[in-house]
C-alpha positions in Angstrom: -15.9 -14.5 3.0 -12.4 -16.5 2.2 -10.0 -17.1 5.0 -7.5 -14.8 4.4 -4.1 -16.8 3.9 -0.7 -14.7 2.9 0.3 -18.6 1.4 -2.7 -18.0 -1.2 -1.9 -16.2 -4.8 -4.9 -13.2 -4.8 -5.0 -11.3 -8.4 -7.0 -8.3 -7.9 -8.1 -6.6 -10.8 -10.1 -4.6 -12.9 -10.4 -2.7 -15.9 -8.2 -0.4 -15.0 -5.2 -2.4 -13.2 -3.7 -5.5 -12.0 -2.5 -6.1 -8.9 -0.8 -9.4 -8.0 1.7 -10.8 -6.1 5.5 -9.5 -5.8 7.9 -12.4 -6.8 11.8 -12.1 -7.0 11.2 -11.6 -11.2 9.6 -8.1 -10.3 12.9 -7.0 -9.8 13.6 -6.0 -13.5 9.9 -4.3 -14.0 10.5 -2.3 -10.4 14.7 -1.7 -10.9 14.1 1.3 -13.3 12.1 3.1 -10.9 15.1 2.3 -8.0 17.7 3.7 -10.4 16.0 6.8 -12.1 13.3 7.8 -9.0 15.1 7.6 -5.6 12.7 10.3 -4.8 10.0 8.1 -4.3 11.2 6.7 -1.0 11.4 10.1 0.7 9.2 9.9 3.5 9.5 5.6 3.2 10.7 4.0 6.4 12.4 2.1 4.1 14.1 2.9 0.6 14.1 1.2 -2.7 16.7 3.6 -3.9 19.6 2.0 -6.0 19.8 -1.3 -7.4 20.8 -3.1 -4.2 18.4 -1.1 -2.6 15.3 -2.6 -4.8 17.3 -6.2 -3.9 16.8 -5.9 -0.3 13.5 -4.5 -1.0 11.8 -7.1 -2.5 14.1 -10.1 -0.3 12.4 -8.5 2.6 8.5 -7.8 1.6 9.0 -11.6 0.7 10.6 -13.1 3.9 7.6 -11.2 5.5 5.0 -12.6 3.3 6.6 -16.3 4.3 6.6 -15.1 7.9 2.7 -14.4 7.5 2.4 -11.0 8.3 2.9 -9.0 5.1 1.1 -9.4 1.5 2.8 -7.1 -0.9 1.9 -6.8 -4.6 3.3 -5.1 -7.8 1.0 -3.3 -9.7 0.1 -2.8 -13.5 -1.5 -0.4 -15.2 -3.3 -1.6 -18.4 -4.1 2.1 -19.6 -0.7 2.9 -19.7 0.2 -1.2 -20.5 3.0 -1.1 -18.0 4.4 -1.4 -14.2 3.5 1.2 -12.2 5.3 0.5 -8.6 4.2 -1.6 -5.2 1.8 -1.7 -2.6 0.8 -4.2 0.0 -1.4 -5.7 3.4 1.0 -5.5 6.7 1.2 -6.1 10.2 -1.8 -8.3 9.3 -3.3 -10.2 12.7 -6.4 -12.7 11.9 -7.4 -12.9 15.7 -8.1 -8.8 15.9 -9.5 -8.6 12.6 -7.0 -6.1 11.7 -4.3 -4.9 8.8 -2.4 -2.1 7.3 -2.4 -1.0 3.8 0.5 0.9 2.6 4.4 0.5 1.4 2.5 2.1 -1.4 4.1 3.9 -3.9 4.4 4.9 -8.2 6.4 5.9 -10.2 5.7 9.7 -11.0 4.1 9.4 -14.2 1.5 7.2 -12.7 1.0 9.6 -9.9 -2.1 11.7 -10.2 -3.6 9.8 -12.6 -6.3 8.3 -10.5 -4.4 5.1 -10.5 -4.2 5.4 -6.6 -7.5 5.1 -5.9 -8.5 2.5 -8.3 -5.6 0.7 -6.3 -6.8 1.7 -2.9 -11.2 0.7 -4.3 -9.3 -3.1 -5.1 -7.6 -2.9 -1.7 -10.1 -2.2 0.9 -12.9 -4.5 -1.2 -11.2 -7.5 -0.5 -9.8 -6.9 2.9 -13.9 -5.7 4.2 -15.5 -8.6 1.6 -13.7 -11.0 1.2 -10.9 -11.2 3.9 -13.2 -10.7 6.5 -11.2 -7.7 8.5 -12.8 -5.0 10.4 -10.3 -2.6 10.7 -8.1 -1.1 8.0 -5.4 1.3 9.3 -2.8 3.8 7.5 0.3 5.0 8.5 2.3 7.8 6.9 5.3 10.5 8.3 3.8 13.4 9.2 5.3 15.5 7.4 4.2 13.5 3.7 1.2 16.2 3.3 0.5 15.0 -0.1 0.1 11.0 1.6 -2.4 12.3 4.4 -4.7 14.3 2.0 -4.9 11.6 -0.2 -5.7 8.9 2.7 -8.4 11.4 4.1 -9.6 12.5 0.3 -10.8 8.6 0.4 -12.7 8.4 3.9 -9.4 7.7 6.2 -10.0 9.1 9.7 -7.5 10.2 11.7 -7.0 8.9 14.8 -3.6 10.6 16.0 0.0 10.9 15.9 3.3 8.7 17.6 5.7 11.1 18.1 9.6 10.2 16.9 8.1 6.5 16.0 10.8 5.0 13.8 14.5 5.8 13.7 15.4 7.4 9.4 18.0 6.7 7.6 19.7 10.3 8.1 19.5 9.6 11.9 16.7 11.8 12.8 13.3 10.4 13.7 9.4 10.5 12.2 6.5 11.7 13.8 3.9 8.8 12.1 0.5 9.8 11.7 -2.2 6.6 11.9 -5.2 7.0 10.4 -7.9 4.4 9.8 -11.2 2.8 8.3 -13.6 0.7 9.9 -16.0 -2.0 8.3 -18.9 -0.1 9.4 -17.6 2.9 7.6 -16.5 0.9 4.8 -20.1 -0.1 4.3 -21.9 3.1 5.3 -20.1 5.3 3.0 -16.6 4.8 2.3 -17.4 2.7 -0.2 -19.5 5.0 -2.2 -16.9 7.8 -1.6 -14.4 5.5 -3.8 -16.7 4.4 -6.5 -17.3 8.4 -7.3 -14.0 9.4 -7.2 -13.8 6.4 -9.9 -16.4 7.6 -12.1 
């Protein structure tokens, strides 16, 4: 087991994709998908959408990484040889043990293509094997049904719902559903779950 530092440079890969850490250069390889797919931040608590929107993005998954509580990485797709979007470790706390995984998202073409999951395999490895965490949670708007089936599809359990959680951009308010994945679970199954949906 490593200590877990959000100062370290961690390349996760396989044969499949890369995933490495966002720098202020991403910004051409992720402004494309800001400009031509402002979809993809639908049911985000916070957009990408627009050029200045990808700007603020990135400035702010880095000033979190700094502050120690976020780890956000771009990821690649070597089938396809090309960027693919952004996912990354937050609200991470050493003492409990404890992180969340998501800001995720791709551009469409790499949707459904079982690039999530490959992602997702990468993901929860290191945070149960190497970084030593026993608790993995997810958190999506309620309403993103396509998000939730995916998280439980992998061996997410549901835990429950805080109602009108986080203030939107169009001044309504989300319902956020948490689900989660323990180390036990991770170890007794979870795991296994990910490698068939690999195969």
């Amino acid at each position: 087991m490593i200590l877990f530092s959000t100062a370290e440079n961690y390349i996760l890969e396989d044969e499949r994709v890369l995933l490495r850490p966002l720098s202020e250069k991403d910004f051409t390889h992720l402004l494309p998908f800001a400009e031509n797919e402002a979809g993809l931040w639908k049911h985000s608590m916070v957009s990408a959408a627009g050029e200045e929107g990808m700007k603020k993005y990135i400035e702010k998954a880095l000033s979190q990484r700094l502050s120690g509580i976020e780890y956000p990485f771009i990821v690649f797709d070597k089938r396809l040889n090309a960027y693919a979007g952004s996912t990354r470790f937050y609200d991470i706390q050493m003492a409990n043990q404890s992180l969340q995984l998501g800001y995720t998202w791709y551009g469409k073409k790499f949707q459904g293509t079982g690039l999530n999951v490959q992602c997702k395999f990468l993901l929860l490895s290191f945070a149960f094997e190497s970084a030593g965490m026993w608790r993995v949670e997810f958190r999506a708007d309620a309403r993103n049904a396509r998000s939730i089936a995916a998280m439980k599809k992998i061996g997410c359990k549901e835990e429950g719902v805080l109602r009108q959680h986080t203030p939107l951009d169009d001044g309504t308010r989300r319902d956020s559903i948490i689900l989660s994945i323990l180390k036990n679970e991770w170890e007794n199954g979870v795991k296994e779950i990910l490698k068939n949906l690999l195969e």
